[in-house]
Every structure is written in C-alpha cells, then in structure tokens.
C-alpha positions as CSV (number, residue, x, y, z in Angstrom):
1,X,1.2,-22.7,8.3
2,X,0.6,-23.4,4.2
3,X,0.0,-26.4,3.3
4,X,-0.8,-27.4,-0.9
5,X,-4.3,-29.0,-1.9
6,X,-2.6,-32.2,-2.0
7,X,-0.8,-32.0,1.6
8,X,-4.0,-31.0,2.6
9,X,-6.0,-33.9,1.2
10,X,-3.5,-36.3,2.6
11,X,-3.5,-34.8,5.9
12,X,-7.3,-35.1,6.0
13,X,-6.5,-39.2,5.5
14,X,-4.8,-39.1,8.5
15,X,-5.6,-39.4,12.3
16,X,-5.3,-35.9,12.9
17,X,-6.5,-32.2,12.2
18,X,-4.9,-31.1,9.0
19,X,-3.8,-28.0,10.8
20,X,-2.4,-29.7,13.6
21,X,-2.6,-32.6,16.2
22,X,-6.0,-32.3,17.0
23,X,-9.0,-35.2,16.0
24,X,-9.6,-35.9,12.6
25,X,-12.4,-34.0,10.6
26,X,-14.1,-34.2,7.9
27,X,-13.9,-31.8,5.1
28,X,-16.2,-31.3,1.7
29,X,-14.6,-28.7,-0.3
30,X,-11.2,-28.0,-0.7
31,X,-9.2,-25.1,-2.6
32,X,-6.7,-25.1,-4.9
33,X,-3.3,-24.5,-3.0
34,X,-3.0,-20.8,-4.7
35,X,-5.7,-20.1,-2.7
36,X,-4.8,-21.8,0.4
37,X,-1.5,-19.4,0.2
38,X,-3.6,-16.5,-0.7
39,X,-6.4,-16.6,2.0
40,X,-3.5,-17.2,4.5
41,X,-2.3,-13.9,3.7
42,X,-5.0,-11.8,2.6
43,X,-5.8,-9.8,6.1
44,X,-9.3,-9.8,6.5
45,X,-11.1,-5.9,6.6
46,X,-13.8,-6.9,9.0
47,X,-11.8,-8.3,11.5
48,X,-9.0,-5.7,11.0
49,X,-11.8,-2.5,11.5
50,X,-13.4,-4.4,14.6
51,X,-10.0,-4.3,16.3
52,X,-9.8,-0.8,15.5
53,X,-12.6,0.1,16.7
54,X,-12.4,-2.3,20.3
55,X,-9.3,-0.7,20.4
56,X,-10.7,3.1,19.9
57,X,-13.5,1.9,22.7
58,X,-11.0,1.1,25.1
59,X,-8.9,4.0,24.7
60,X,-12.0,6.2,25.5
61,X,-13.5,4.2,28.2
62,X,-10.1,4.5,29.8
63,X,-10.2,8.3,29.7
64,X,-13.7,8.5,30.8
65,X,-13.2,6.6,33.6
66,X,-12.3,9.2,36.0
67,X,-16.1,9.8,35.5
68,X,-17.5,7.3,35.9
69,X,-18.7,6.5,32.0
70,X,-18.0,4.5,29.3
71,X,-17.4,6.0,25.7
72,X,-21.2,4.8,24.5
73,X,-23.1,6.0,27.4
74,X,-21.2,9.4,27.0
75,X,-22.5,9.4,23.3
76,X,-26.1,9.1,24.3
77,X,-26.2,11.7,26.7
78,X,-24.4,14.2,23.6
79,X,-27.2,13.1,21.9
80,X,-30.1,14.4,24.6
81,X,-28.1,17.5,24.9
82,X,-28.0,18.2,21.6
83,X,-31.4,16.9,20.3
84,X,-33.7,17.2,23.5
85,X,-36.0,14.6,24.5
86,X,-36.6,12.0,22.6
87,X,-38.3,8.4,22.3
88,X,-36.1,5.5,23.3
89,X,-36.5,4.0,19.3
90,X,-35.2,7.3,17.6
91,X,-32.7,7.9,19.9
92,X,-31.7,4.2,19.2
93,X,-31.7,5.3,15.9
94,X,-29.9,8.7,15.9
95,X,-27.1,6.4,18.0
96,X,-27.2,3.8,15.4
97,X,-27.8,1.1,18.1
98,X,-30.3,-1.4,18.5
99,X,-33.3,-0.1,20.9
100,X,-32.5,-3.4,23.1
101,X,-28.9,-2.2,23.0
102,X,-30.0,1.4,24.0
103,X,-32.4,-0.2,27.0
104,X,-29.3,-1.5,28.2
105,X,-27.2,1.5,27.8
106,X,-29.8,3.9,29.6
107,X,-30.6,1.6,32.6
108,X,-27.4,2.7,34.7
109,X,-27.7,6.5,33.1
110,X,-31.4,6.5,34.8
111,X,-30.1,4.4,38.0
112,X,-27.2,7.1,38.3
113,X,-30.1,10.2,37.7
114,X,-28.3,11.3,34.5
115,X,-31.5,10.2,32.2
116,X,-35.1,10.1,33.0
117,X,-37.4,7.5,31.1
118,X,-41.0,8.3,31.2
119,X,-43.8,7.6,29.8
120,X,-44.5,9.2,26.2
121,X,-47.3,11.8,26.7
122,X,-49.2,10.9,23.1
123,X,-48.7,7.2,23.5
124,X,-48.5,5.6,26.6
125,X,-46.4,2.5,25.5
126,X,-43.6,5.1,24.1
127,X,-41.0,6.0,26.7
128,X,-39.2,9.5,26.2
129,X,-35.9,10.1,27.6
130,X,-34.5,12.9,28.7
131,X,-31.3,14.3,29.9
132,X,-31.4,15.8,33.5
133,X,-29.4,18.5,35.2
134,X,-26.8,15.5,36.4
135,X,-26.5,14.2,33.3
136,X,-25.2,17.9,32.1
137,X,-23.0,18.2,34.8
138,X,-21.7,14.6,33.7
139,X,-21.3,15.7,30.0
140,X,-19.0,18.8,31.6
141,X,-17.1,17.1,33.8
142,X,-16.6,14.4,31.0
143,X,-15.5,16.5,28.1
144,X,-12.1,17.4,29.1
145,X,-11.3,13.4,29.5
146,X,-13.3,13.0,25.9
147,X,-10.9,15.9,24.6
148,X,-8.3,14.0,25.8
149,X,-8.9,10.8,23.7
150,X,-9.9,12.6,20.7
151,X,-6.2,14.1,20.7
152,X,-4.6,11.2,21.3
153,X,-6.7,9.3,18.4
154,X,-6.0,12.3,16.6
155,X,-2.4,11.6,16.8
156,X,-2.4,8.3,15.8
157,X,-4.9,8.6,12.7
158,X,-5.8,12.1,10.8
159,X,-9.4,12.9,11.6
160,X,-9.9,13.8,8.1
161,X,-9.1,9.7,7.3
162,X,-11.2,8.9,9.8
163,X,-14.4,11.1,8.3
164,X,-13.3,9.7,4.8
165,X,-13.5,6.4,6.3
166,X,-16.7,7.1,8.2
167,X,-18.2,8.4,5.3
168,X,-17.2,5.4,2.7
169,X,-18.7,3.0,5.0
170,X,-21.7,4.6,6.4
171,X,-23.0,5.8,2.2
172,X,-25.7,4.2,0.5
C-alpha cells in the first residue's frame, strides 16, 4: 500500500494505524511521499541474501538427512578432517561461527561419538576437538547426499556467481 506524506499525516490524526485498522500510533518523523513510494519498492539486500541463504540451508539439511546431519554440523566435521585437531575458538573461527554457536553445534557431534572434546594438553581451560573414526565414516556416507545439493544449487546459480558473490562480501 502507498500512501503520500500528507495521507500519511492525516491518517496518523485518525483512530487507527496509518497502514491499516489497527490502534493509533504515534509517529516523529515522516518522509517525503517520493520516498514513501521508493522504500516501498526498493527490495531490501539483507533480507533478500538471508532468504537465500535459509533457503540454501534447507535445501542441504534436506539432503543430509538420510544421515542423520544438518548442513553446519557436516561443515565442522570437513573442517577436523581437513585441518586436524583443533581448539574449540579457532575452529569457531575457521567456521566463521561464534565459539557459543560452535558449543552448540559440537554437543550432539560428541553425543553421537563423531567429535571428541578434551581437555587442551598446554592449557587445561582450552578444549581440543577432534574428529573420530565415526565422524569419518559420517563425512563418507554424507558426501554423496552433500554432492547432491551442491548440483542441484549448482543448477539454480553458477558457482562461479556464487564465489564472486562470496568473495565481494567476505573482502576487507
């Protein structure tokens, strides 16, 4: 729904919610009615990429869930496999996650005997995880379902957008 400064303004005088039938509210600033037009139909980038990316998420937790994982656990065990062990904050880090996120995300991988946490052998308030034989027979029997998103992503986008995207928003 548009509505002009002035219809706007008027409709604020009323009983009811400018932008509907709702209670009445009280409003400081208004824009001009360009604008009002204008910020009704500029899409907004943020909210556009996050439901790209829920979307994306969903499409690989649906393939992975055959086996039992979702897309971001998956990740993190890639990671151990391909980096070793590894504190819980740099592995955080190298997942680009919060360490309370990754505490959250390695609970059911170490309930399930995919991870182990211990404690770090130089500092005893550091815990090091590290993938165990279960968690590589988890990454194998998870790939070909992985492989399966990543075509079907790859048909909808080209991968090298998605890198070129990647890379744009990710650079200093």
């Amino acid at each position: 729904m548009s509505m002009t400064a002035p219809a706007f303004r008027a409709s604020i005088g009323a009983n009811r919610h400018p932008l509907g039938n709702g209670p009445k509210r009280a409003y400081t600033r208004f824009m001009s009615g360009e604008s009002i037009e204008i910020a009704a139909r500029e899409p907004c980038t943020c909210a556009a990429l996050r439901r790209a990316a829920r979307a994306v998420t969903a499409a690989y937790d649906d393939a992975l869930k055959p086996v039992g994982l979702r897309v971001t656990q998956f990740a993190v065990l890639r990671l151990l496999d391909r980096l070793g062990p590894m504190p819980v904050t740099r592995l955080a880090a190298e997942a680009a996650l919060e360490r309370t996120t990754m505490g959250r995300n390695l609970d059911p991988l170490e309930r399930r005997g995919l991870v182990r946490v211990a404690v770090g052998a130089d500092d005893g308030r550091e815990r090091v995880v590290a993938l165990t034989d279960a968690g590589r027979a988890a990454i194998a029997a998870a790939l070909p379902h992985w492989r399966t998103a990543q075509a079907d992503i790859a048909r909808r986008v080209e991968p090298a957008a998605v890198a070129a995207l990647a890379d744009a928003l990710t650079a200093p």
